[in-house]
TORVO-259582 format. One record per residue (C-alpha): residue in three letters; x, y, z. Coordinates in steps of 0.5 Angstrom, whole numbers, plus 500, padded with zeros to 3 digits. Example, Ala and Ser with C-alpha at 12.3 -4.5 7.8 and 13.67 -1.06 7.14 Angstrom:
<rs>
ala525491516ser527498514
</rs>
This chain:
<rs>
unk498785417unk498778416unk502776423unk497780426unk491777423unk493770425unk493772433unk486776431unk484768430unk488765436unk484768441unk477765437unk480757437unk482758443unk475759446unk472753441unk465750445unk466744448unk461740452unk462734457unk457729460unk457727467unk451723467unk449718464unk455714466unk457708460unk454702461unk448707466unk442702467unk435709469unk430705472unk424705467unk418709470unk413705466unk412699461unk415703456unk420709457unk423712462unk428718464unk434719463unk437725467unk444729462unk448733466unk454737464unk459741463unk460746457unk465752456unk466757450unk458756450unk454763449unk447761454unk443766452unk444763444unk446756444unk440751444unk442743446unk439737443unk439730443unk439723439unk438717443unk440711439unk442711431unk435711429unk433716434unk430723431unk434729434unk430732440unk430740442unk432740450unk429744455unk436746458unk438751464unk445753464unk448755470unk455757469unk460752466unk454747468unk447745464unk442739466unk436737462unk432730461unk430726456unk425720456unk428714452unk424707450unk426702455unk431697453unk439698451unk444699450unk442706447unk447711444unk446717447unk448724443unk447730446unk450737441unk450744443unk446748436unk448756434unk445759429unk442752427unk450748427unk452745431unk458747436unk459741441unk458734441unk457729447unk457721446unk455716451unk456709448unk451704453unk445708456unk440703459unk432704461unk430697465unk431695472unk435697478unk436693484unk440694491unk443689494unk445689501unk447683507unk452679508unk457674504unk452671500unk450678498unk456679495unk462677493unk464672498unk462666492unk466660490unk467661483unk467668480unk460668476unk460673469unk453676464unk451672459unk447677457unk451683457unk445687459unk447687467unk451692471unk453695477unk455701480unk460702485unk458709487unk462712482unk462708475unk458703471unk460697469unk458690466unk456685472unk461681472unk464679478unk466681483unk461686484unk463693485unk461697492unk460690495unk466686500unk468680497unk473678491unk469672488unk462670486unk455672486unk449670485unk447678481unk450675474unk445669473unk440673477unk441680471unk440674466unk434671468unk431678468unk433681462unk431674458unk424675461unk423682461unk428683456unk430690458unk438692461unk438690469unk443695474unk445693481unk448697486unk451691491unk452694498unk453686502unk459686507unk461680509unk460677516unk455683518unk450681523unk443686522unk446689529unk451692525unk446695520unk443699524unk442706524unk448710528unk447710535unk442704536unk442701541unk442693543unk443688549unk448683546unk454685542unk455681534unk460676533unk466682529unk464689534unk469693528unk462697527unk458697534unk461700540unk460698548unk456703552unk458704559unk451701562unk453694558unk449695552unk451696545unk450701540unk452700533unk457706529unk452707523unk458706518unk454700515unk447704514unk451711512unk455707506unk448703504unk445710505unk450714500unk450709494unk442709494unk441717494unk445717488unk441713484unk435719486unk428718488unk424712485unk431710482unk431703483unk425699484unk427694490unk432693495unk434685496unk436684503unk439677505unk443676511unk441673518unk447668518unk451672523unk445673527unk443665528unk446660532unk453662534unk458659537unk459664542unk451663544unk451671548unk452673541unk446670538unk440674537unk434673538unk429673532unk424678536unk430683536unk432681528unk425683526unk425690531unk432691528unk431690521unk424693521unk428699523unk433699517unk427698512unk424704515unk429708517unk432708509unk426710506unk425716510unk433718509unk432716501unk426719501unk422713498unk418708499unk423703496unk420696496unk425691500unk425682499unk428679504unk429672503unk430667509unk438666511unk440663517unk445657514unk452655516unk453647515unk451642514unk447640521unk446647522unk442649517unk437653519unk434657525unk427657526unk426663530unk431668524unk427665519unk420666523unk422673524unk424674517unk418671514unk414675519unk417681515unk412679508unk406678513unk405684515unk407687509unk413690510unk417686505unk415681500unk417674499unk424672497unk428666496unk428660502unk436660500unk436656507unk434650502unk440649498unk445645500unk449640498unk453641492unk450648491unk455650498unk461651497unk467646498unk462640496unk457642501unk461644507unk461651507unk457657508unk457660502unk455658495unk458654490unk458656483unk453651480unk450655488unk450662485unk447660479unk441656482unk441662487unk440667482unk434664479unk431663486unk431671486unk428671479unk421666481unk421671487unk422677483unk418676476unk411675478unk411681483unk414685478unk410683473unk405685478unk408692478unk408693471unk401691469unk399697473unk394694478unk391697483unk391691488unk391692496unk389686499unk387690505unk383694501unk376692500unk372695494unk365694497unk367694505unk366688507unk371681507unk368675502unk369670508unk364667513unk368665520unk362661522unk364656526unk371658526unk378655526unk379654534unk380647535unk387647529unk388654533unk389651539unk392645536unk398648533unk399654539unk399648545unk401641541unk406644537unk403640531unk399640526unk396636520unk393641514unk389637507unk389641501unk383638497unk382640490unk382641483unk389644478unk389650481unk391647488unk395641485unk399646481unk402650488unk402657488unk396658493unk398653497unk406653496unk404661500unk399659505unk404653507unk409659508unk403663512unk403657517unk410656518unk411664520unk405664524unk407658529unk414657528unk415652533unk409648531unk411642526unk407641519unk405636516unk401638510unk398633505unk398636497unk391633495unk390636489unk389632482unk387636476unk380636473unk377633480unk370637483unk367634489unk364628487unk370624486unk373628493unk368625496unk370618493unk377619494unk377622500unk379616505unk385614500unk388621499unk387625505unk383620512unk389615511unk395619513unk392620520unk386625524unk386632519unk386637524unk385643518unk382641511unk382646506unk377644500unk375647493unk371645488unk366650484unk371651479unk371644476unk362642478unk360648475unk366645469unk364638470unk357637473unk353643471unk347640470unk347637476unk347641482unk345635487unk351631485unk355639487unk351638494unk352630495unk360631493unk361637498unk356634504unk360628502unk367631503unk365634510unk361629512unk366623512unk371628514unk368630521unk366622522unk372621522unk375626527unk370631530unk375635531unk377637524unk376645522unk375646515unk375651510unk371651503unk374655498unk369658491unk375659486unk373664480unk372663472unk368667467unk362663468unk361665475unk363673474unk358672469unk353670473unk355675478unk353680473unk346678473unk345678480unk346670481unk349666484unk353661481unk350654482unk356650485unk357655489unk350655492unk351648493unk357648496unk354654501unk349651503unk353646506unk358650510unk352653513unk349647516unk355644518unk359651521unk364652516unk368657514unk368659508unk371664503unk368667495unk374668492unk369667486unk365674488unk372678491unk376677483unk369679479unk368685485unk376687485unk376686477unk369690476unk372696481unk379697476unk383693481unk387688476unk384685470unk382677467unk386677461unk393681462unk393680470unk389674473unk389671467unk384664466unk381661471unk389656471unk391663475unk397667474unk403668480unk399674482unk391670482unk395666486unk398671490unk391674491unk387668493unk393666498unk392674501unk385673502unk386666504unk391669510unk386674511unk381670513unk386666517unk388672522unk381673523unk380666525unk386666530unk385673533unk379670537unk382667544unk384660545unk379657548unk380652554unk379645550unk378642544unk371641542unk367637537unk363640532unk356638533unk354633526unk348635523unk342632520unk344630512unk342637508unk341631502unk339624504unk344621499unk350625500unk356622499unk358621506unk360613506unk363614498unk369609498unk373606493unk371599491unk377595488unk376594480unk379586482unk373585486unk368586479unk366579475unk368579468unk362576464unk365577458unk370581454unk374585459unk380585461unk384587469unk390589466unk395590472unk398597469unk395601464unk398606460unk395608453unk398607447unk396613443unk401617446unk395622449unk396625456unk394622463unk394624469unk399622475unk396617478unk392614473unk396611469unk401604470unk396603475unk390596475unk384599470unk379594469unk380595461unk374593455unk374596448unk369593444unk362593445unk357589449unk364587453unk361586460unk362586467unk358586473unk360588482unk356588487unk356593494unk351596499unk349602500unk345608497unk349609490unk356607485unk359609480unk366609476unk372612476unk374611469unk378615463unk375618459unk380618453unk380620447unk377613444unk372613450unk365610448unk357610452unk356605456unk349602459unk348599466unk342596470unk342596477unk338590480unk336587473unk332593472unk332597465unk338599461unk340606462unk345609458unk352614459unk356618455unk364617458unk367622452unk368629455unk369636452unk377634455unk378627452unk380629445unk386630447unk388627455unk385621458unk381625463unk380622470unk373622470unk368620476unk361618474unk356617477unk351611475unk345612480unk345615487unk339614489unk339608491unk334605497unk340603503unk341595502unk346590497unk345592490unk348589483unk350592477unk352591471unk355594466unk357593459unk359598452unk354600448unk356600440unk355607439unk360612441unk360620441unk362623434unk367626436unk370621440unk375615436unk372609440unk368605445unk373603450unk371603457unk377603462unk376603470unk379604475unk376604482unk369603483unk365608486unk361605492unk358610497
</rs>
């Protein structure tokens, strides 16, 4: 009875419940669907499990609650989904309950929630480095198609037994965003987009390697698709909405080639890549975002081709990629063999992952503030630019001359880059063949009345200005609010001089945004500089562009907001992105008009004001006479550690700290002023113009306490036409808040 009663039990143990996970893989990176949380998709087998009666549960990480699953089983398969809190790495469990116990268990150690990328191209999207390259983080992995792993190089599924730039690339995103980051790397080496191209897509002229394409009996070409089905595989895997983008950087096998019947021309580059790009969203089933960087170096002396890496940048143009790295750009000890190879070197690899990363963060940023920004898509129906007069003369230059010379004058926001670091790009895209010089006049807390001054040194003395680009209501409306004339004089003044000194200049003035203009906006006004500024655009013919009026409607519409997108009137990378798509906008509304047949002079106004800074100029501090108590100190700098600003510091100021210290210039013309800074010991100061009565000034500023703030004050500017003296001396009092009354000068303002 015993013996029988043992093989009664055997059967039973041989039928103990046992659950496998198929999905997720270790180390598995799930792309997050939002912010917080995303999906993660189990899978599996089970045998011994009665499907009517067993419920499944799952814990994720070792502080996790255990989670009731809504589970189908079918036959020895079951599939469920749980959603998981971004970061990593999880522990996921997952157990099989009969009869309130537990009968099976499943374990996967590392389970990430983040982002996940897709690489594609040749060498330099793969393996193909000088120095294999390792995770810091630990957080960064990829999938060969099968398995997960951590990204250490070589990365699997990608041709190449050394480096990549994915690791240092990983890294930088987990640090920002400090969440896991996947990679699925597909690059093969060597491959021109020919290759890439969906199976029997034909061509005119074959790549350098033909193992992926096939001559046709008529002499054209056509590719095999081994490469695009492959890149096709690895993707469907990851399911839709899977990854977030696809980084694309090839073009070197396409460019310049020793054999020249093999190079491509860059109009057929964009044709064939538009095709890939849009033919993988169609057999994936997802409108998966691409980057595509500019690649088309080989070495040193070849070092780029225009015509790929315009059809490349013509991709973001239009839209259908966005901006990646210019890869073109590093050289010399970032390429391997000590700068004379094509691919990166070690200290390369990691340079070139973090030029990804200044691409990737602020789109993705963009992304995951949720923003429903579209450029192309007007909240009220109409475009925030008035062409007036046009851009047909800088059209016409840049088309026929192949030349071109851009100014960028304005306040931080266009010193910083940004904007203008995109717009520059627009221009090299738009005219690939025309060669650039652009002038980076930006200087930061600087409206239009010091433009005015400065304009002869910063910008007219680098040659005739074909386009100019001018900004200032963000700093008048900052600096001069109580004085909207000195807004009207400075603008007028800019644009005057400018067009008396090439009456073939096209210009641009643009009305960036900070609160008090949105507020004003609100109460159906419009703000003061930008009424100004307005009234001058109109009178000479210039274009002109609201950025102000767009961001408070795109803002009151839903699109974004201030504090978590934009974020101040310093913008952040997606504010700049913005002002650089309306800027772009405008520019392809500008240049879709026809060429005309010659250049033609714009026609010069009569003066909107009388006194406009139109003859503003810098006078030198070394001309003034010293009555007592200054000094002319031949490099300035501060000796209570405060900031500067560039150029105003170890330069000639003409320097007095006590009061009743003087000094005296004499000029002709309409008004002066000084150009001085105001520190934090700024004090008043009193001035006489023509023996007539002392007036007073304060120089200390809302900014001085902290920086010795470049500032431009004007003395009088309403002067009648003809020589004048005045003179100028420190008053004995100061602003409370102020530590001092220094007075420190550093040009003479003489309009």
């Amino acid at each position: 009875m015993r013996l029988l009663s043992l093989l009664l039990v055997l059967p039973v143990l041989a039928a103990a419940a046992e659950i496998t996970l198929t999905s997720p893989l270790d180390h598995q990176v799930i792309q997050r669907h939002s912010n917080t949380e995303g999906t993660i998709f189990i899978r599996g087998t089970q045998s011994g499990l009665d499907a009517g009666k067993t419920k499944f549960e799952a814990k994720i990480g070792a502080k996790g609650k255990w989670q009731a699953l809504s589970t189908q089983i079918e036959k020895e398969n079951f599939s469920a989904r749980v959603t998981a809190p971004v970061g990593g790495w999880h522990r996921l469990e997952v157990r099989a309950m009969l009869d309130g116990k537990a009968v099976a268990t499943a374990v996967v150690e590392h389970v990430g929630i983040g982002e996940v990328f897709v690489v594609a191209g040749q060498s330099n999207s793969a393996n193909h480095g000088e120095e294999k390259q390792t995770t810091q983080s630990r957080h960064v992995a990829a999938f060969d198609g099968t398995k997960w792993q951590i990204a250490d190089d070589p990365q699997p599924g990608a041709s190449g037994r050394m480096g990549s730039f994915m690791p240092a690339l990983g890294d930088a995103l987990v640090q920002r965003f400090d969440v896991p980051v996947g990679f699925v790397a597909c690059g093969i080496g060597a491959t021109s987009v020919r290759e890439w191209l969906p199976k029997g897509t034909t061509f005119p002229n074959p790549p350098t390697i033909e193992s992926r394409v096939t001559k046709l009996p008529d002499g054209q070409w056509a590719s095999n698709g081994v490469a695009y089905d492959a890149f096709i595989a690895r993707m469907r895997p990851l399911g839709h909405n899977g990854f977030r983008a696809v980084l694309w950087h090839q073009g070197e096998s396409d460019a310049n080639q020793k054999d020249t019947t093999r190079t491509l021309a860059g109009k057929l580059y964009r044709e064939y890549l538009e095709k890939i790009i849009r033919d993988s969203r169609r057999d994936t089933g997802f409108e998966a975002p691409w980057f595509v960087a500019q690649a088309s170096y080989h070495v040193p002396g070849d070092e780029g081709s225009d015509d790929i890496r315009a059809a490349q940048a013509s991709l973001w143009k239009d839209g259908l990629a966005q901006l990646g790295p210019d890869s073109d750009a590093l050289k010399g000890p970032l390429r391997e063999r000590k700068g004379l190879g094509v691919h990166f070197s070690g200290p390369g690899l990691r340079e070139h992952g973090q030029k990804w990363a200044e691409k990737i963060t602020p789109w993705l940023d963009q992304q995951l503030s949720g923003t429903r920004y579209d450029s192309s898509k007007l909240p009220k129906g109409h475009d925030y630019f008035e062409l007036r007069g046009g851009l047909a003369n800088a059209h016409r230059k840049f088309e026929k001359e192949k030349t071109g010379r851009i100014a960028f004058l304005g306040g931080s926001i266009t010193a910083g880059g940004g904007w203008r670091d995109h717009v520059m790009k627009y221009f090299q895209a738009k005219f690939p063949h025309t060669k650039f010089e652009f002038i980076a006049a930006g200087i930061g807390s600087m409206g239009s009345v010091p433009h005015a001054f400065r304009l002869e040194r910063d910008v007219l003395s680098k040659g005739p200005v074909d386009l100019l680009f001018v900004e200032a209501a963000v700093n008048d409306s900052s600096n001069i609010p109580d004085h909207p004339e000195q807004m009207l004089r400075g603008m007028e003044g800019v644009v005057r001089h400018a067009r008396e000194a090439n009456p073939l200049t096209d210009i641009i003035q643009m009305h960036f945004v900070m609160p008090p203009h949105m507020d004003d906006y609100h109460k159906g006004k419009v703000p003061a500089s930008i009424a100004q500024h307005e009234k001058v655009a109109v009178a000479y013919g210039n274009a002109s562009l609201n950025l102000a009026l767009e961001v408070t409607d795109r803002i009151d519409a839903g699109e974004f907001t201030w504090d978590k997108d934009f974020k101040g009137l310093h913008p952040s990378a997606f504010g700049h992105q913005l002002y650089a798509n309306s800027i772009a906008r405008t520019l392809d509304a500008a240049f879709a008009k026809p060429l005309t047949d010659a250049a033609k002079p714009h026609v010069m106004p009569a003066m909107v004001d009388a006194q406009s800074y139109a003859k503003g100029r810098f006078g030198n501090v070394a001309d003034a006479k010293i009555i007592k108590g200054f000094t002319l100190e031949p490099a300035w700098k501060p000796a209570d550690g405060k900031g500067t600003r560039a150029g105003f510091v170890n330069v000639p100021a003409l320097a007095g700290t006590e009061p009743g210290a003087e000094f005296e210039f004499s000029f002709t013309g309409t008004g002066c002023g000084l150009f001085i800074a105001a520190g934090p010991d700024a004090g008043r100061i009193e001035f006489s113009i023509d023996g007539a009565a002392f007036r007073s000034l304060e120089t200390f500023t809302h900014w001085s306490a902290g920086l010795h703030l470049p500032w431009a004050l004007i003395l009088d500017d309403t002067l009648k036409p003809g020589p004048h003296t005045a003179k100028v001396r420190i008053a004995a009092d100061h602003d409370p808040k102020g530590i001092g009354t220094a007075l420190r000068v550093f040009h003479l303002l003489l309009n």
